[in-house]
LUMLO-119119 format. One record per residue (C-alpha): x, y, z; chain; residue number from 1. Coordinates in pm, 1 decimal, padded with zeros to 6 digits. Example, Ala and Ser with C-alpha at 12.3 -4.5 7.8 and 13.67 -1.06 7.14 Angstrom:
+----------+----------+----------+------+-----+
:       px :       py :       pz : unit : pos :
+----------+----------+----------+------+-----+
:  01230.0 : -00450.0 :  00780.0 :    A :   1 :
:  01367.0 : -00106.0 :  00714.0 :    A :   2 :
+----------+----------+----------+------+-----+
# end
This chain:
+----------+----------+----------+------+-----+
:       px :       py :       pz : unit : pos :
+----------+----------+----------+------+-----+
:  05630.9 :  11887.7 :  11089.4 :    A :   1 :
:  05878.4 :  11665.8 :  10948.2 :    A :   2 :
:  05711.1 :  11723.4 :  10585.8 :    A :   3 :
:  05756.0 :  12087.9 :  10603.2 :    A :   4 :
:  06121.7 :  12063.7 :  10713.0 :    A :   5 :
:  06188.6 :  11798.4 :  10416.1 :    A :   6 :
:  06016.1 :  12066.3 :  10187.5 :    A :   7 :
:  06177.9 :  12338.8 :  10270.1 :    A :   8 :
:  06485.2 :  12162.2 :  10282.9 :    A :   9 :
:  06473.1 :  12059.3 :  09887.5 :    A :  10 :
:  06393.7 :  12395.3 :  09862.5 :    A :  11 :
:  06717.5 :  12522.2 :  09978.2 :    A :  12 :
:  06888.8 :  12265.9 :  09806.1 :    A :  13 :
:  06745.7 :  12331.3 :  09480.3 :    A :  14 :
:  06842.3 :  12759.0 :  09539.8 :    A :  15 :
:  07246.7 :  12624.1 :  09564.6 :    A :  16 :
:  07210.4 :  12394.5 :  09279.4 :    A :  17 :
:  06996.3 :  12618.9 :  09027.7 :    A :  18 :
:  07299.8 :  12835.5 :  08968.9 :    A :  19 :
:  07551.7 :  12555.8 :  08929.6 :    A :  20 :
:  07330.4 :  12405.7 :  08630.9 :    A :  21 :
:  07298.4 :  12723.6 :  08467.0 :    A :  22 :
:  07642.8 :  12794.3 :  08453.2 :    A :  23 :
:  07724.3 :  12426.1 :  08319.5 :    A :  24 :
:  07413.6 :  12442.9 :  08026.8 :    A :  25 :
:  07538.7 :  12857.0 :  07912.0 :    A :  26 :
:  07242.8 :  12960.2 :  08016.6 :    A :  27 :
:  07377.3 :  13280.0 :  08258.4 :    A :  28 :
:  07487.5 :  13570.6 :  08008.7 :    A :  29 :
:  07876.4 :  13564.2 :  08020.2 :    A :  30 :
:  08098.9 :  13856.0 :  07956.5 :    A :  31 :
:  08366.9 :  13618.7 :  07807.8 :    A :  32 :
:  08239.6 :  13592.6 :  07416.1 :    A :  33 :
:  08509.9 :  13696.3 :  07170.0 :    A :  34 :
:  08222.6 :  13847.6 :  06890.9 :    A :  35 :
:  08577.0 :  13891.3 :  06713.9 :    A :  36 :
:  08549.5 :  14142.2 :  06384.5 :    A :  37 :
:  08214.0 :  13958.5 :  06262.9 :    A :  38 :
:  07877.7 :  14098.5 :  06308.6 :    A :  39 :
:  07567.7 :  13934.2 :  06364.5 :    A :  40 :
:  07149.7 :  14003.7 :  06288.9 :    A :  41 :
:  06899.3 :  13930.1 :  06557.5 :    A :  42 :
:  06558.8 :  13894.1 :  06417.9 :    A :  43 :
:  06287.3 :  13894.9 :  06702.4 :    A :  44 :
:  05945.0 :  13965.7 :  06740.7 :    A :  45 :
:  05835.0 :  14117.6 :  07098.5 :    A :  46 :
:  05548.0 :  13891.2 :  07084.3 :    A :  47 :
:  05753.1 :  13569.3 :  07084.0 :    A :  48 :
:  05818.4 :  13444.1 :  07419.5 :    A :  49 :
:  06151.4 :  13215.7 :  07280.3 :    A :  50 :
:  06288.1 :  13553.4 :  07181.8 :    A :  51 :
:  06163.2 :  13730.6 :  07520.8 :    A :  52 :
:  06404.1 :  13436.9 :  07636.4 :    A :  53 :
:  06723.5 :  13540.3 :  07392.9 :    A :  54 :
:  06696.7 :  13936.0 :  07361.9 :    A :  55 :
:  06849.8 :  13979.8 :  07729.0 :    A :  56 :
:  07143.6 :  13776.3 :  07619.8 :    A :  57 :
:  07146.3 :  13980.1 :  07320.9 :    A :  58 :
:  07160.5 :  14265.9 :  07492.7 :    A :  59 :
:  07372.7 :  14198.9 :  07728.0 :    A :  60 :
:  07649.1 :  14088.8 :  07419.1 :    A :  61 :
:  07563.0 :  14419.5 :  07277.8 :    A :  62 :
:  07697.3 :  14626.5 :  07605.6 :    A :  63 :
:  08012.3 :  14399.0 :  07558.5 :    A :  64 :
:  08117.3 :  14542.0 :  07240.7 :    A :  65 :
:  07961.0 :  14285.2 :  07016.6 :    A :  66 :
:  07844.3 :  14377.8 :  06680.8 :    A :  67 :
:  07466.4 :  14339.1 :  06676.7 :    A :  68 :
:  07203.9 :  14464.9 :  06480.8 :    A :  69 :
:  06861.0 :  14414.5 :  06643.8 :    A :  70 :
:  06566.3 :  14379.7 :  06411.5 :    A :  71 :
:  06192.0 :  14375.7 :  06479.9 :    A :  72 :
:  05998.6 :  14147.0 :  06201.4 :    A :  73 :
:  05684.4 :  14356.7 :  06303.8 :    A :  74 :
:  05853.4 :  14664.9 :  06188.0 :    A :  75 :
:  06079.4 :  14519.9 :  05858.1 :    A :  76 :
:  05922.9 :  14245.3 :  05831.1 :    A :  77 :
:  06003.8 :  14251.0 :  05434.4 :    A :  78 :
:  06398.6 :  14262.0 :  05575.5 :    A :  79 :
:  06308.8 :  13957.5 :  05702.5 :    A :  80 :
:  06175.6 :  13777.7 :  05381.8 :    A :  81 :
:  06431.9 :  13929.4 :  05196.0 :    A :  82 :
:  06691.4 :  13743.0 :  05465.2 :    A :  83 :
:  06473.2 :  13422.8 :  05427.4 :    A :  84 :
:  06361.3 :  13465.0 :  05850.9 :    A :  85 :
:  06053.8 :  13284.2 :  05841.1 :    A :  86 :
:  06123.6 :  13218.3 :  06237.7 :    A :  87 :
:  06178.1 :  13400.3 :  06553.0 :    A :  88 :
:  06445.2 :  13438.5 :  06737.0 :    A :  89 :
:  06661.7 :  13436.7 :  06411.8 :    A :  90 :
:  07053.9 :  13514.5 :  06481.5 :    A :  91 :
:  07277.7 :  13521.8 :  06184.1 :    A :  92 :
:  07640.3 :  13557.8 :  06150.5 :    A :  93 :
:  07827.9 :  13664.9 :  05888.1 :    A :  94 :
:  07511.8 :  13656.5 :  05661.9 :    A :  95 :
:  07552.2 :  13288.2 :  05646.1 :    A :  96 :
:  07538.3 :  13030.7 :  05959.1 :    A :  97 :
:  07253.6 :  13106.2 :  06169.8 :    A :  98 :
:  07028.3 :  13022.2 :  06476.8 :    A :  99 :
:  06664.5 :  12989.1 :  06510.7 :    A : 100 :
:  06499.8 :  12966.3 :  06861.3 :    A : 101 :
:  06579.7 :  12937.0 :  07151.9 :    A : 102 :
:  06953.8 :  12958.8 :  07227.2 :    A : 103 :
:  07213.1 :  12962.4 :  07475.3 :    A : 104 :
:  07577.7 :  13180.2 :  07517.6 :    A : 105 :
:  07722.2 :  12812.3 :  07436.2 :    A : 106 :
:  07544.3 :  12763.6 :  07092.5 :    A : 107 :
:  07630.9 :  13168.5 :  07035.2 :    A : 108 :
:  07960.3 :  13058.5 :  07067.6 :    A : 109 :
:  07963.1 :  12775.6 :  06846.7 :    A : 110 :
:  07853.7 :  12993.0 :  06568.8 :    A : 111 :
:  08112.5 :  13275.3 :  06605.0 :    A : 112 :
:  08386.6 :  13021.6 :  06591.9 :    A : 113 :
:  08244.4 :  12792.6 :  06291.4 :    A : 114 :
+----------+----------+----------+------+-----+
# end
């Protein structure tokens, strides 16, 4: 009895402190991001599970007035080449500083304001 009452007590613990860690690592999709007046290319593929990771945060800049442009490598894939993506999830500002894989609202942020 006392092992199920430890159990579920980590449990609970871990449900308070889950949140608290994903706000501290960007991890939660923020409404905050300044995309200022640049615009940005998201190369994904919707068989990559890194970019099944990155396209809701994506998405979710997209509703907030950022200026994305989504692209599919398994539809323009020779966009891609020509834009020397040889890896998905791909995000590129400015046609110059980019991302590749996985990546949080933090590291977004860090490339906006380079």
């Amino acid at each position: 009895m006392k092992r199920i009452l430890v159990i579920a007590g980590l449990f609970g613990l871990i449900a308070i402190i889950a949140p608290l860690i994903n706000n501290l690592t960007g991890n939660s999709i923020t409404t905050e991001l300044d995309c200022g007046n640049g615009s940005m290319d998201y190369y994904y593929s919707p068989l990559c599970s890194a970019c099944q990771d990155t396209t809701p945060l994506i998405n979710e800049l997209i509703s907030n007035g950022c200026n994305i442009t989504k692209i599919n490598v398994k539809e323009d894939y020779e966009l891609a080449l020509r834009h020397n993506v040889h890896h998905t999830p791909t995000l590129i500002y400015n046609n110059s500083e980019r991302l590749v894989g996985r990546f949080s609202i933090l590291e977004v942020k860090d490339l906006i304001s380079s």
